[in-house]
C-alpha positions as CSV (number, residue, x, y, z in Angstrom):
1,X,17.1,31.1,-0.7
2,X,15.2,33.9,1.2
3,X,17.1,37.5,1.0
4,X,20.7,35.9,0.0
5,X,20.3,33.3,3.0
6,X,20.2,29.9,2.1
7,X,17.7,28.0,4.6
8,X,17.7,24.1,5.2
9,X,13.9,22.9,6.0
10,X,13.3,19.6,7.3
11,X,11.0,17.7,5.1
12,X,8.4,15.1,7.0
13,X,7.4,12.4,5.6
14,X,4.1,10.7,6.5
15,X,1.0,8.7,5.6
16,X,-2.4,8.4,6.7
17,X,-4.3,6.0,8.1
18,X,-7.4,5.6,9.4
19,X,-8.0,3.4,12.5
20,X,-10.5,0.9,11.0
21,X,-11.9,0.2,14.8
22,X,-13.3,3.5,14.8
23,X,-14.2,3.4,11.4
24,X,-15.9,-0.1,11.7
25,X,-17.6,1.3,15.3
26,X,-18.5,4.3,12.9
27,X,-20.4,2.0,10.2
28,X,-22.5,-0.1,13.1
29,X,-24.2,2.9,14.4
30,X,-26.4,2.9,11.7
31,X,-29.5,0.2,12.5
32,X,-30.1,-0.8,8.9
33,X,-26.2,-1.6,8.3
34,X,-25.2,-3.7,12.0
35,X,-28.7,-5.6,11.4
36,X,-27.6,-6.8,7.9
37,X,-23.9,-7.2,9.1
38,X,-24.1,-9.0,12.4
39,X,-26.3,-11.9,11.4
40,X,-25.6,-15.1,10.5
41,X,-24.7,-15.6,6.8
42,X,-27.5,-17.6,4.3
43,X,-25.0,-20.2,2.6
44,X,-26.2,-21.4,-0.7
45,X,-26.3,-25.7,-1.1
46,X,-24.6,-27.6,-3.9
47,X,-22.6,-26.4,-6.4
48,X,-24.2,-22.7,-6.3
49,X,-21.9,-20.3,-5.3
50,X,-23.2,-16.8,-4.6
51,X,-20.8,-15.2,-2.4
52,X,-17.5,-15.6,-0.4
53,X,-19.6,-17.2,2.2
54,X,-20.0,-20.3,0.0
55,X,-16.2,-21.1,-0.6
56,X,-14.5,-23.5,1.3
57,X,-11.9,-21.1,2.6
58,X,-15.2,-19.3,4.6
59,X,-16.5,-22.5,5.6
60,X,-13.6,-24.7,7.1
61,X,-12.9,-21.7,9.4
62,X,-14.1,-22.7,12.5
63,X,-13.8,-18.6,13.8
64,X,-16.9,-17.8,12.4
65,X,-19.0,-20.3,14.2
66,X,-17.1,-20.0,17.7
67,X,-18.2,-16.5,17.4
68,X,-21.7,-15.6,16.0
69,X,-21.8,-12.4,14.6
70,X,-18.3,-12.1,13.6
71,X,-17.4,-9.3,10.8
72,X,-15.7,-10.7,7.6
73,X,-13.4,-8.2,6.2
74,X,-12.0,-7.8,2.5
75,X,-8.8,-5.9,2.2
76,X,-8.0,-4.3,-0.9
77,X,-4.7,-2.3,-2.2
78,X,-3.7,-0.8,-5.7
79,X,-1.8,2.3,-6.8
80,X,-3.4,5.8,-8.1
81,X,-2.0,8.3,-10.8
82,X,-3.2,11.5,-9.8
83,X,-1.0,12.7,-12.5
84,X,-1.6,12.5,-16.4
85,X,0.0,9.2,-16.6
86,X,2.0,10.2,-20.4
87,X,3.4,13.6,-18.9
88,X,6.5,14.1,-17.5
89,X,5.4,14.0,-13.9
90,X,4.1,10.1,-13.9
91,X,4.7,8.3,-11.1
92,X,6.0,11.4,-9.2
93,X,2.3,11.7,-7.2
94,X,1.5,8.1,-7.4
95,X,-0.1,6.9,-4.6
96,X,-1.0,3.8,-2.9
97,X,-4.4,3.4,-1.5
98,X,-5.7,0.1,1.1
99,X,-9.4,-0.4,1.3
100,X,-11.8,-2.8,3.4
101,X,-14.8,-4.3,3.3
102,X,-17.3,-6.2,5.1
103,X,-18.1,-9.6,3.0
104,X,-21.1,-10.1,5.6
105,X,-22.8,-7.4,3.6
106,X,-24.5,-9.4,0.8
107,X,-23.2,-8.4,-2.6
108,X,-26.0,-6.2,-4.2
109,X,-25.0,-3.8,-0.7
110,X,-21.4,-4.8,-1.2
111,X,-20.9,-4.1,-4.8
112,X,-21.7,-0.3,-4.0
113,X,-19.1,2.4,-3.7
114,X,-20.2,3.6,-0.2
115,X,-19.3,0.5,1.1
116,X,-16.0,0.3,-0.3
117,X,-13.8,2.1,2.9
118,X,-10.7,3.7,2.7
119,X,-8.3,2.6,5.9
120,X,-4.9,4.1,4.4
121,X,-3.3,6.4,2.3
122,X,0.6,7.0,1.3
123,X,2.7,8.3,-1.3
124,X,4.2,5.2,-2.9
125,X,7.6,6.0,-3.6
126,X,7.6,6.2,0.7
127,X,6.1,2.7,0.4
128,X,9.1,1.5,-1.6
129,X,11.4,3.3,0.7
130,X,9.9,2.3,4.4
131,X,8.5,-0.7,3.1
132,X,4.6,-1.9,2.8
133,X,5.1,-3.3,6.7
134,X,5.5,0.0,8.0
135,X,2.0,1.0,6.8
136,X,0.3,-2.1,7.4
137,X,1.1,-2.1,11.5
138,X,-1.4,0.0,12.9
139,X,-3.8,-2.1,10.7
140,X,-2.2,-5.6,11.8
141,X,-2.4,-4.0,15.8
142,X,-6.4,-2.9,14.8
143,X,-7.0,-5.8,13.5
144,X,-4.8,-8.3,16.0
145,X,-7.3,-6.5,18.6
146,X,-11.0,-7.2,16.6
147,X,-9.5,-10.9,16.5
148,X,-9.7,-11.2,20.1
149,X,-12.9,-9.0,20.6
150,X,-13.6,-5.8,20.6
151,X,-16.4,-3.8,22.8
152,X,-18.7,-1.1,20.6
153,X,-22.3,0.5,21.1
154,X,-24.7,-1.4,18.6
155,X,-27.8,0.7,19.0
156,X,-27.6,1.7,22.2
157,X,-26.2,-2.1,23.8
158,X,-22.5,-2.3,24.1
159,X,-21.7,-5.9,22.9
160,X,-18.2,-7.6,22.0
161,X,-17.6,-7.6,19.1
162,X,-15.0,-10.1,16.4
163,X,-13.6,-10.6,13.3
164,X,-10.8,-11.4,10.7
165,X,-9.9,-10.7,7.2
166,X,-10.9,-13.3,4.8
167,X,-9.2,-12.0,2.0
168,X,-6.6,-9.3,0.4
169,X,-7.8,-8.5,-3.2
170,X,-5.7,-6.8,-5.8
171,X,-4.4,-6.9,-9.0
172,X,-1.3,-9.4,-9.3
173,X,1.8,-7.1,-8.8
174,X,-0.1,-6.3,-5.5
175,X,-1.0,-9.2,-4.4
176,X,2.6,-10.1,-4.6
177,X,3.7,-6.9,-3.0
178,X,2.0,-7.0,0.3
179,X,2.3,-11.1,0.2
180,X,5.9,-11.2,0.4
181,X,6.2,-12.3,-3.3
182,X,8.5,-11.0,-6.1
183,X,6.8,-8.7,-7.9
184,X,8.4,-8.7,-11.3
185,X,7.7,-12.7,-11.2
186,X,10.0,-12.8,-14.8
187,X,13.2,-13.1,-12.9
188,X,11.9,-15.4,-10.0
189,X,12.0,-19.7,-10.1
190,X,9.2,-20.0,-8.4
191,X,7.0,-17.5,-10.3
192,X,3.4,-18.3,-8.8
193,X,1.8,-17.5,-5.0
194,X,0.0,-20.4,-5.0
195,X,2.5,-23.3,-6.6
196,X,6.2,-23.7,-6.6
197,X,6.3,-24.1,-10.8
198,X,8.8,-23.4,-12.8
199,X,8.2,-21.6,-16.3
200,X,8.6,-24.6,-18.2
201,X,6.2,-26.5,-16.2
202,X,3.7,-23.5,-16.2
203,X,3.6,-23.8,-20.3
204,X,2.7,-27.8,-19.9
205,X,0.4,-28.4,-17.5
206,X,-2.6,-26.8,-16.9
207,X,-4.3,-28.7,-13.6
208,X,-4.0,-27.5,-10.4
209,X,-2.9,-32.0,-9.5
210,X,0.3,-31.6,-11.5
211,X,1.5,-28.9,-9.2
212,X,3.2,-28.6,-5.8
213,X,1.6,-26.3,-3.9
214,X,2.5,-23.7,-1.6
215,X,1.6,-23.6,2.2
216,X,2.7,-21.8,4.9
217,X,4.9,-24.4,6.6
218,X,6.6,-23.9,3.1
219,X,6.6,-20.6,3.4
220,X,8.1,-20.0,6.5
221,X,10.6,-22.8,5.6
222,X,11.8,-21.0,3.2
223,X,12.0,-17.2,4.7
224,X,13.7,-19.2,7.5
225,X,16.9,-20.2,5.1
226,X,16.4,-16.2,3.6
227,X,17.2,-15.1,7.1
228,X,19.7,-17.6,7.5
229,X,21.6,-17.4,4.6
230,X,25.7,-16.5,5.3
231,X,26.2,-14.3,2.8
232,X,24.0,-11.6,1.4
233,X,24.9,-13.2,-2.8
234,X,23.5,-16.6,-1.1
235,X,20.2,-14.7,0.6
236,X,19.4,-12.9,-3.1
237,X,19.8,-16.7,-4.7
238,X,17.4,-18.2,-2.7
239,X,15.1,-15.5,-2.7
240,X,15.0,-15.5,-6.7
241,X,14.9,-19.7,-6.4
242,X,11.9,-19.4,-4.1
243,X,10.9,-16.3,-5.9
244,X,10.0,-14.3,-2.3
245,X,11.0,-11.3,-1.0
246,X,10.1,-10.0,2.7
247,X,8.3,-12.2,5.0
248,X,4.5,-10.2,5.0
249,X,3.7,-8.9,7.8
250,X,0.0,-10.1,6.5
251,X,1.2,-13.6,8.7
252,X,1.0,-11.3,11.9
253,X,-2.8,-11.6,11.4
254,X,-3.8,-15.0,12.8
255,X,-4.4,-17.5,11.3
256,X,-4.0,-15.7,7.9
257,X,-3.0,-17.7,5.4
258,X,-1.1,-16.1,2.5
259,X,-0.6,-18.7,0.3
260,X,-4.6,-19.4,0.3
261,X,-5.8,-16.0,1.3
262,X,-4.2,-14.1,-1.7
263,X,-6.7,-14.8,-4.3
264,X,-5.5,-14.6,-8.0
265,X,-6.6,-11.0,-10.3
266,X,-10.0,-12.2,-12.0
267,X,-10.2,-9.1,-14.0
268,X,-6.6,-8.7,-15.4
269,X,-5.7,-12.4,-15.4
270,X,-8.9,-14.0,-16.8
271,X,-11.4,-11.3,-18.1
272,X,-8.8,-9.0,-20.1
273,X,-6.3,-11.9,-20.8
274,X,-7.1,-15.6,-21.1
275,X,-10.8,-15.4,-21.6
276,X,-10.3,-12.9,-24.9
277,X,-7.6,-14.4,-26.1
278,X,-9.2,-18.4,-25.9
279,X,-12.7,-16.8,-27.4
280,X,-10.7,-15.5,-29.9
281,X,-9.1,-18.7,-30.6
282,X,-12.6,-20.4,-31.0
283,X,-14.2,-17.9,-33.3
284,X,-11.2,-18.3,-35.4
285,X,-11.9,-21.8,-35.8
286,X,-15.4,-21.5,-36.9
287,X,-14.5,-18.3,-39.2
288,X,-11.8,-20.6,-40.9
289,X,-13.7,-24.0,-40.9
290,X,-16.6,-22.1,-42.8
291,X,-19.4,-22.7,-40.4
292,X,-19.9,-19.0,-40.2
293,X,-18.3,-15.5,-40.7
294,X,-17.2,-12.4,-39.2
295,X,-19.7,-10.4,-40.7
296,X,-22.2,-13.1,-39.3
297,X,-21.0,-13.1,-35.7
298,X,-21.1,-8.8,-36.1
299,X,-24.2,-8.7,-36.8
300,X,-25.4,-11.2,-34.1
301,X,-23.3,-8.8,-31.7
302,X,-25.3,-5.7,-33.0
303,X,-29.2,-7.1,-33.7
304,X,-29.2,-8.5,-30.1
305,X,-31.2,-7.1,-28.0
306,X,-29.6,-5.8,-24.9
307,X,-30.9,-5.2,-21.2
308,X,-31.3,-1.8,-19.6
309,X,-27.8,-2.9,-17.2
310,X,-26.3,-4.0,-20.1
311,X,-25.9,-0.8,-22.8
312,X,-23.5,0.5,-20.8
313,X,-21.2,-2.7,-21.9
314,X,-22.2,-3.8,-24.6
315,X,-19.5,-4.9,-26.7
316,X,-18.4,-3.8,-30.2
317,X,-18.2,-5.5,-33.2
318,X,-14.8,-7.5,-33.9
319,X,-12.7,-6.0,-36.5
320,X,-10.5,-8.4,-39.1
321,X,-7.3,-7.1,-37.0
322,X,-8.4,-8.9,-34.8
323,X,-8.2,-12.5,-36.8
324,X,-4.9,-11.5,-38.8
325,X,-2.0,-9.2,-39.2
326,X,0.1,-8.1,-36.6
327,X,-2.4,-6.8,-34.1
328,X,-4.0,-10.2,-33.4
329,X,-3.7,-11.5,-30.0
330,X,-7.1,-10.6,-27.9
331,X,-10.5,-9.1,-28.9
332,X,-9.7,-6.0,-27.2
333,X,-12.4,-5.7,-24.9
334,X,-12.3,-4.3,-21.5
335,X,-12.9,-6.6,-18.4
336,X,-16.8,-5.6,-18.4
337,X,-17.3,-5.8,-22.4
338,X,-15.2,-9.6,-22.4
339,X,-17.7,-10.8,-19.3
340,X,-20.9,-9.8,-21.0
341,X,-19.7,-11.2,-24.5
342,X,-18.5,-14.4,-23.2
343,X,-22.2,-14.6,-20.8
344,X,-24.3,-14.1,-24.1
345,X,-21.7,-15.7,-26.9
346,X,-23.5,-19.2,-26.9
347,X,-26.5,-18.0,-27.6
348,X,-25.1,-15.3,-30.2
349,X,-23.5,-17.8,-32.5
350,X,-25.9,-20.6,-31.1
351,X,-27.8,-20.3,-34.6
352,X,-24.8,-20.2,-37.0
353,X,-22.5,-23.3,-35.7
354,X,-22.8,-27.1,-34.7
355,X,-23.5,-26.7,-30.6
356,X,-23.0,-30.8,-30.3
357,X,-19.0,-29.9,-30.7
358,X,-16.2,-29.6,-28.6
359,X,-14.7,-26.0,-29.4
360,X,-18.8,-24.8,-28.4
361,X,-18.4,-27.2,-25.0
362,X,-15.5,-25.7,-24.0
363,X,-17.3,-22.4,-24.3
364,X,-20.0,-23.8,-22.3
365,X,-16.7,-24.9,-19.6
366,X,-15.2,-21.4,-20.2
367,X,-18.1,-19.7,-18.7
């Protein structure tokens, strides 16, 4: 209301995004950064695997060796609370971010924030309204262009220049978003990206040879009888069957693959869930079966003697909760305090059990 007259004002809604070909053209002016990018990678041999460069996923794409010199891109997305996520504006500023970056960097030059780029930037709630495709089509065009070449000035010599995404990273409700998947997987069949389990078979078996996995002719198959479906009650069946959602616009980018190129959430999945809650498991077993104690494994955890990199992570000692009464589940560890503890756990308890059994091998496997 301005002086008794109510006024009606157009609200615009928008997003941001970066064009990543200027950003990318941006990031090769610099001599030090296009010499490291635009060589050939150094793969390692044997079972060593060092970067993304030694997976087969890298290496049975022919795209990099048809064009030498090619960038490698990582995407990455996840959602921001700019808010205090316990007051009573949560999730009214959330917003969703999308990252790249180039995997040709190696990782000690990778692993830094600087080289971590922001290509996009939206409000989520106008995510969930316009859907994730709207704001991932200038990047698909950008990106549909680099495929085929794309010319830039790489100190002072204008040469052609590809690439591709490898990979999208994220954490799983992400990874599900932008793939097409159902995000809250509780109410889907077909609960998994990679595999067409059900739940039951998901709490039996445990090898990746007792599934049916998922591959794109699969997954088109099955958007294609989405689309098709009569009736709209038929379409919502067989996307909850086939646990899928809205065909990604992640398989405009060729050759992307995303049941292959959707990698699972190390740091959520393994490192704050199953890893904590199997060590757990086995410390339990030596605690019980007498071979050591609590007290024992504490005071291995605090006498060690910890790297300079290290202090920053190193992990607590384990309290009884964590053993018995209702708070047992997981050690309670962040992502970086589980991977450290799990690294140095054989040679912490090393000295107080018998290392020539299985629950110590598994560890060993674990690892």
């Amino acid at each position: 209301m301005q002086g008794g007259t109510r006024t009606i004002c157009e609200k615009s809604e928008k997003f941001v995004y970066i064009p990543i070909l200027e950003s990318l053209k941006q990031i090769l002016t610099n001599e030090r950064i296009s010499t490291m990018v635009l060589r050939n990678p150094k793969c390692c041999h044997g079972d060593v695997f060092y970067d993304v460069q030694d997976g087969l996923l890298y290496q049975n794409d022919d795209y990099f060796e048809k064009h030498e010199n090619s960038l490698c891109l990582i995407l990455y997305h996840d959602e921001l609370e700019v808010c205090n996520p316990l007051g009573s504006n949560a999730g009214v500023h959330k917003l969703d971010m999308y990252y790249y970056t180039i995997a040709n960097l190696c990782p000690k030059f990778r692993s830094k924030r600087c080289a971590v780029h922001l290509f996009a930037i939206a409000n989520a709630d106008l995510v969930k309204k316009y859907g994730i495709d709207t704001i991932m089509k200038p990047l698909v065009d950008d990106l549909n262009i680099l495929y085929k070449g794309y010319k830039m000035e790489i100190n002072g010599v204008e040469k052609v220049i590809h690439g591709k995404v490898l990979i999208c990273a994220g954490d799983t409700l992400g990874q599900h978003y932008w793939g097409g998947y159902k995000e809250g997987v509780g109410v889907a069949f077909q609960k998994c990206r990679h595999c067409q389990c059900a739940f039951e078979q998901m709490q039996r078996d445990f090898l990746e040879e007792a599934f049916v996995l998922r591959t794109m002719e699969t997954y088109s198959a099955q958007f294609d009888a989405i689309e098709q479906a009569p009736t709209l009650n038929v379409q919502n069946d067989l996307k909850t069957t086939y646990g899928l959602t809205t065909r990604s616009s992640l398989c405009q980018l060729p050759t992307f693959d995303v049941t292959q190129q959707l990698p699972q959430d190390i740091m959520h999945t393994l490192l704050e869930g199953v890893v904590q809650y199997e060590v757990r498991l086995v410390l339990l077993h030596y605690i019980q079966s007498s071979q050591t104690s609590l007290s024992e494994i504490n005071g291995a955890i605090l006498s060690h003697e910890y790297g300079y990199s290290e202090i920053s992570d190193k992990p607590i000692p384990l309290r009884d909760t964590v053993f018995h009464g209702d708070e047992r589940y997981k050690l309670k560890y962040n992502a970086a305090k589980a991977r450290l503890f799990l690294r140095l756990l054989p040679f912490l308890i090393s000295p107080l059990i018998d290392t020539d059994d299985q629950y110590y091998q598994f560890l060993l496997q674990l690892i």
